[in-house]
N, C-alpha and C positions, 0 to 999 in steps of 0.2 A: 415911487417907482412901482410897476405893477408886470405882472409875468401873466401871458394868456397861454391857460396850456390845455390840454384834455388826450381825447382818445380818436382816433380816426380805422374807419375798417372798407378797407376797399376788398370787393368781391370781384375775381377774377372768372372768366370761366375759361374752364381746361381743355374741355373738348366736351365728344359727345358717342356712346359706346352703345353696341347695340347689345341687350342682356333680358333676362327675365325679373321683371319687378318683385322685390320681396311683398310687397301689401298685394299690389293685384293678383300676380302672377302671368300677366299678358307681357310677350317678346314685345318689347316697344324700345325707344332710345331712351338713355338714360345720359342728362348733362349734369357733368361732374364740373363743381366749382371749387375754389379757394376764398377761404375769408380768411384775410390779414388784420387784426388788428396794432396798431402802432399807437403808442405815446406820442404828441406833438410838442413843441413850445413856437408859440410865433408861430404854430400852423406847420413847421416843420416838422415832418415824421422824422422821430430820433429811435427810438427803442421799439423794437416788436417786442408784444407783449405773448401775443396767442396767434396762429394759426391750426384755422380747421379745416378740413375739406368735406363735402355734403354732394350728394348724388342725389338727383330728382326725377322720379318717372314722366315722360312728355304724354303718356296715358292716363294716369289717375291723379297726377300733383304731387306724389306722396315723396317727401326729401323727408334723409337720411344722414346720418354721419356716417363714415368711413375712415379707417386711418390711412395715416399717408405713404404705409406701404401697397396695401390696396388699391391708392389713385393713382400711385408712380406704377406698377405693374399692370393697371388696366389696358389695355390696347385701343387708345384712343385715334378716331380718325376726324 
């Protein structure tokens, strides 16, 4: 018998906020994601392990972490 297990991380994206970049400093939009990661067996996600959430400027590229009171309170449209 044999057990196939590992880790799976699906990125969400949350939305997309209009702000000024902390690296550049140019107002540009900034999309806010969610990365999940989950324990699998048989490919089934059983256990979340870690969720993070990350902000990226659509201006320079520059992603960020964020905590997840920060993403819950940004004013996303």
């Amino acid at each position: 018998m044999f057990f196939i297990f590992g880790l799976r991380t699906k990125v969400d994206r949350s939305g997309v906020v209009q702000q000024v970049c902390r690296h550049c400093g140019n107002q540009a939009a900034q999309v806010i994601t969610r990365r999940s990661t989950k324990f699998t067996l048989f490919f089934i996600p059983l256990v979340p392990i870690r969720t993070r959430y990350a902000q990226q400027c659509t201006f320079c590229g520059a992603e960020y972490e964020i905590s997840k009171s920060d993403a819950e309170r940004l004013p996303v449209g």
